[in-house]
Short mmCIF file of the C-alpha atoms (twelve columns), coordinates in Angstrom:
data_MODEL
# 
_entry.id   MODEL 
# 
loop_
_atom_site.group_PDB 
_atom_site.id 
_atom_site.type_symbol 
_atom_site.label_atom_id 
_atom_site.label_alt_id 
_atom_site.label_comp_id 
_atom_site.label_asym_id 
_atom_site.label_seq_id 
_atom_site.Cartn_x 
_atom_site.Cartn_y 
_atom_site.Cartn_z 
_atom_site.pdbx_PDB_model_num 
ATOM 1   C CA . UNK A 1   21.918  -45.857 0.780   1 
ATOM 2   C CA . UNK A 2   22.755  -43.417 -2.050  1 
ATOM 3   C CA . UNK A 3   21.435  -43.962 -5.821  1 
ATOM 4   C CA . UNK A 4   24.519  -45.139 -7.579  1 
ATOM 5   C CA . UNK A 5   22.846  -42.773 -10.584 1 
ATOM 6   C CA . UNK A 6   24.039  -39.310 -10.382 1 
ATOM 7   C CA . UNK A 7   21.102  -36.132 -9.953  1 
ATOM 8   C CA . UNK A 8   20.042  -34.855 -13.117 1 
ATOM 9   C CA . UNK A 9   21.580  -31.836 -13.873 1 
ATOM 10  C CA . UNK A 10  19.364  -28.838 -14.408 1 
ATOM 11  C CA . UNK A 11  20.335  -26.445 -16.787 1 
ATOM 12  C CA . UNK A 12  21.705  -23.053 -15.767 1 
ATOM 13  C CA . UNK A 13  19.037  -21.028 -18.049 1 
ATOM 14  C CA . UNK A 14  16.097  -23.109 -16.605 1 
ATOM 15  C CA . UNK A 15  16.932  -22.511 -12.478 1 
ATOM 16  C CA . UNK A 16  17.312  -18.734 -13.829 1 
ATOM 17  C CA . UNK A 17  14.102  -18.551 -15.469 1 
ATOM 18  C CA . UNK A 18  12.547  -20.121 -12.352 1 
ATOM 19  C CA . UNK A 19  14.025  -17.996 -10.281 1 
ATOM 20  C CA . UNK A 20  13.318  -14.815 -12.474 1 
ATOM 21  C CA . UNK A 21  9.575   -16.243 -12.528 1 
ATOM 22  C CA . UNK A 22  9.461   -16.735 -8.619  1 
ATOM 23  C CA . UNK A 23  10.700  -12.850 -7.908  1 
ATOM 24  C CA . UNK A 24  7.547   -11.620 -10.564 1 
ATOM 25  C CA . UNK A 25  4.834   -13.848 -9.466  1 
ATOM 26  C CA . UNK A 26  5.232   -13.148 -5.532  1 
ATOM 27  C CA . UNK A 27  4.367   -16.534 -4.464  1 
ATOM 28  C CA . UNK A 28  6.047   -18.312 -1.448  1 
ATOM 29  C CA . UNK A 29  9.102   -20.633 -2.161  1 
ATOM 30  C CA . UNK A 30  6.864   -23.979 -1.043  1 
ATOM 31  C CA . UNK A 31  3.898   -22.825 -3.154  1 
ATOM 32  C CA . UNK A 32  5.666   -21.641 -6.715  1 
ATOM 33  C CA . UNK A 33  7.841   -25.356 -5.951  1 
ATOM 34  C CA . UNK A 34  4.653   -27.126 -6.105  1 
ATOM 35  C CA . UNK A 35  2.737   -25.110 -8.725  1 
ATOM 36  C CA . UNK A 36  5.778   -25.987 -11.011 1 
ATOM 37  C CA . UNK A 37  6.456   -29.547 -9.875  1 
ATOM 38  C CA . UNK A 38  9.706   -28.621 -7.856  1 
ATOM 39  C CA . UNK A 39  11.310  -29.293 -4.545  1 
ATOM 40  C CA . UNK A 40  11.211  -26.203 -2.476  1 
ATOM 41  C CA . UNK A 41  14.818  -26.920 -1.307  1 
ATOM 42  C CA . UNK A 42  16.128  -26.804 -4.938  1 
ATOM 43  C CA . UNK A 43  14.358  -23.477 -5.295  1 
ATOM 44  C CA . UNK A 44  15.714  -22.174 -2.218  1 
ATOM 45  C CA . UNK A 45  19.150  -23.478 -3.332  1 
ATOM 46  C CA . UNK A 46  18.806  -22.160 -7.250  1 
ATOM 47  C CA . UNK A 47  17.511  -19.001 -5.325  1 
ATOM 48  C CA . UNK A 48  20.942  -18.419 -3.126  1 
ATOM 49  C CA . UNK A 49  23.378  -19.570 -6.811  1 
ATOM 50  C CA . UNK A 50  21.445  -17.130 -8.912  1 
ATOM 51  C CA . UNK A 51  19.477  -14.853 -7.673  1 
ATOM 52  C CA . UNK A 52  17.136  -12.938 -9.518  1 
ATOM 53  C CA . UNK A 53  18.412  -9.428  -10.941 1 
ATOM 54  C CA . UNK A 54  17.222  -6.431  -8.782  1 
ATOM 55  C CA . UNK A 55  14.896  -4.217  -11.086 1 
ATOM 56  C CA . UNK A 56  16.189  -1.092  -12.033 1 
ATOM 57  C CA . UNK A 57  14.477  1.956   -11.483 1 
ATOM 58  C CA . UNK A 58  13.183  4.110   -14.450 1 
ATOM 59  C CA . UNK A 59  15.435  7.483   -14.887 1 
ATOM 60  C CA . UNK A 60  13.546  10.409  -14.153 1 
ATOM 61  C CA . UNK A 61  11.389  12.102  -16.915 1 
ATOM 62  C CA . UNK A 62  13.315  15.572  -17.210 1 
ATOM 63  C CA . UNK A 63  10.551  17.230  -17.604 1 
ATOM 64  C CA . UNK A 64  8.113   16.515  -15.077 1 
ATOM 65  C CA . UNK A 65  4.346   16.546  -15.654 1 
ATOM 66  C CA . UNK A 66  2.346   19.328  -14.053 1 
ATOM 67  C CA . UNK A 67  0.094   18.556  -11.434 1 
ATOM 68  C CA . UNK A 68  -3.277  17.990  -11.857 1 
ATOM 69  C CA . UNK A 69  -5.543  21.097  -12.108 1 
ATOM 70  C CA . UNK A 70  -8.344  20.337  -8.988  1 
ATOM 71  C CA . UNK A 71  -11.940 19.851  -10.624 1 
ATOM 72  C CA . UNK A 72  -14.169 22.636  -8.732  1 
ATOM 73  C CA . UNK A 73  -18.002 22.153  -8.605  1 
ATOM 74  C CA . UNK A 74  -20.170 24.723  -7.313  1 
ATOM 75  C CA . UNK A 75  -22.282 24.427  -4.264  1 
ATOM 76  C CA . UNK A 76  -25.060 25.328  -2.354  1 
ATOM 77  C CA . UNK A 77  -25.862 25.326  0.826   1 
ATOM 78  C CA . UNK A 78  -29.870 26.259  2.210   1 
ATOM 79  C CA . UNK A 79  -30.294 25.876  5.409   1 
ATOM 80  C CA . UNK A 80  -34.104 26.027  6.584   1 
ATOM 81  C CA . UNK A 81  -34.351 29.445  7.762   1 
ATOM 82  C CA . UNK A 82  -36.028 28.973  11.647  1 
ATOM 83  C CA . UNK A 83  -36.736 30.864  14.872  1 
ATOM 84  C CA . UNK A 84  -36.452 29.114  17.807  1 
ATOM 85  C CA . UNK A 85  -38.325 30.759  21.572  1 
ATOM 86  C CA . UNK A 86  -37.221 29.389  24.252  1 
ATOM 87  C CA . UNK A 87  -40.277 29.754  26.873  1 
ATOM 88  C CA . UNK A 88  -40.118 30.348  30.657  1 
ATOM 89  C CA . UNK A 89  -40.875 26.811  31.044  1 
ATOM 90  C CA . UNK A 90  -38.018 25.193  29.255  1 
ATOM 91  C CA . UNK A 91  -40.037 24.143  25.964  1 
ATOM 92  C CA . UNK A 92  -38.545 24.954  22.436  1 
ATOM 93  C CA . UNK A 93  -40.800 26.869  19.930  1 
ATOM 94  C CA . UNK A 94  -39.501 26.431  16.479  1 
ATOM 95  C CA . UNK A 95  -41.082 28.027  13.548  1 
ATOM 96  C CA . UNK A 96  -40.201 29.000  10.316  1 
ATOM 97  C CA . UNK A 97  -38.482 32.810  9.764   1 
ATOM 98  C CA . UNK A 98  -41.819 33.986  7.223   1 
ATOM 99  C CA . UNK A 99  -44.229 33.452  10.850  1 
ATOM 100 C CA . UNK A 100 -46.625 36.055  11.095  1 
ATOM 101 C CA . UNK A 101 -45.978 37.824  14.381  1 
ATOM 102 C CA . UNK A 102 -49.486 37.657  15.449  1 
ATOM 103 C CA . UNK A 103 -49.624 33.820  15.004  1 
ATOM 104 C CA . UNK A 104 -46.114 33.608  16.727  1 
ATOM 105 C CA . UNK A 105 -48.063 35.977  19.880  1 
ATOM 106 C CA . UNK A 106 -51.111 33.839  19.959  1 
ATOM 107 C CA . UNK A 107 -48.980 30.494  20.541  1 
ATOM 108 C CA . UNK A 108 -46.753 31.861  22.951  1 
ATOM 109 C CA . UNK A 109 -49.414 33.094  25.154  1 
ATOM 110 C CA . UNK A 110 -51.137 29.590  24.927  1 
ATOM 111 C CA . UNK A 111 -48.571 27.860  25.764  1 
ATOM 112 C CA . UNK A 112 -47.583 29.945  28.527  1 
ATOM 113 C CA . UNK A 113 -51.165 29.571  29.477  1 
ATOM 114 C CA . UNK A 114 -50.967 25.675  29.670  1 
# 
């Protein structure tokens, strides 16, 4: 049975203002509704009467700003500066460039020796 008292009318500037305020906060329909005490189908129906105005994009600056100048930083790379003898055997001598060659001769031989 139907209320013999007629719906409340809402005012045009309110269901635009909700609607505006829907499209900016980028809620759902059923979650805006609640937060602001309303029915989701009246949104959905004040949505579909007056929907919100599209936003319009900015002209272009004429004069376009130039790109960014890249930020250079210098660097430098040291690597460890290493010999590496690979033996008969397989095994891997590594030693650093500034070996004395005698010292270098003497492990090689004991190893070799093993």
């Amino acid at each position: 049975m139907r209320s013999s008292h007629p719906a409340p009318v809402t005012p045009e500037a309110v269901c635009r203002r909700h609607v505006e305020a829907l499209a900016r906060s980028g809620q759902t329909v059923p979650v805006y509704a609640r937060a602001h005490g309303l029915k989701p189908d009246t949104l959905y129906r004040w949505r579909r009467r007056f929907p919100a105005p599209l936003a319009t994009p900015a002209s272009p600056d004429p004069t376009p700003a130039p790109p960014p100048v890249p930020r250079l930083v210098p660097v430098t790379f040291e690597a460890p500066a290493i010999c590496e003898l690979v033996l008969r055997d397989g095994l891997t001598l590594r030693l650093p460039t500034g070996t004395a060659p005698t010292l270098v001769v003497s492990l090689v031989r004991a190893l070799e020796d093993r």
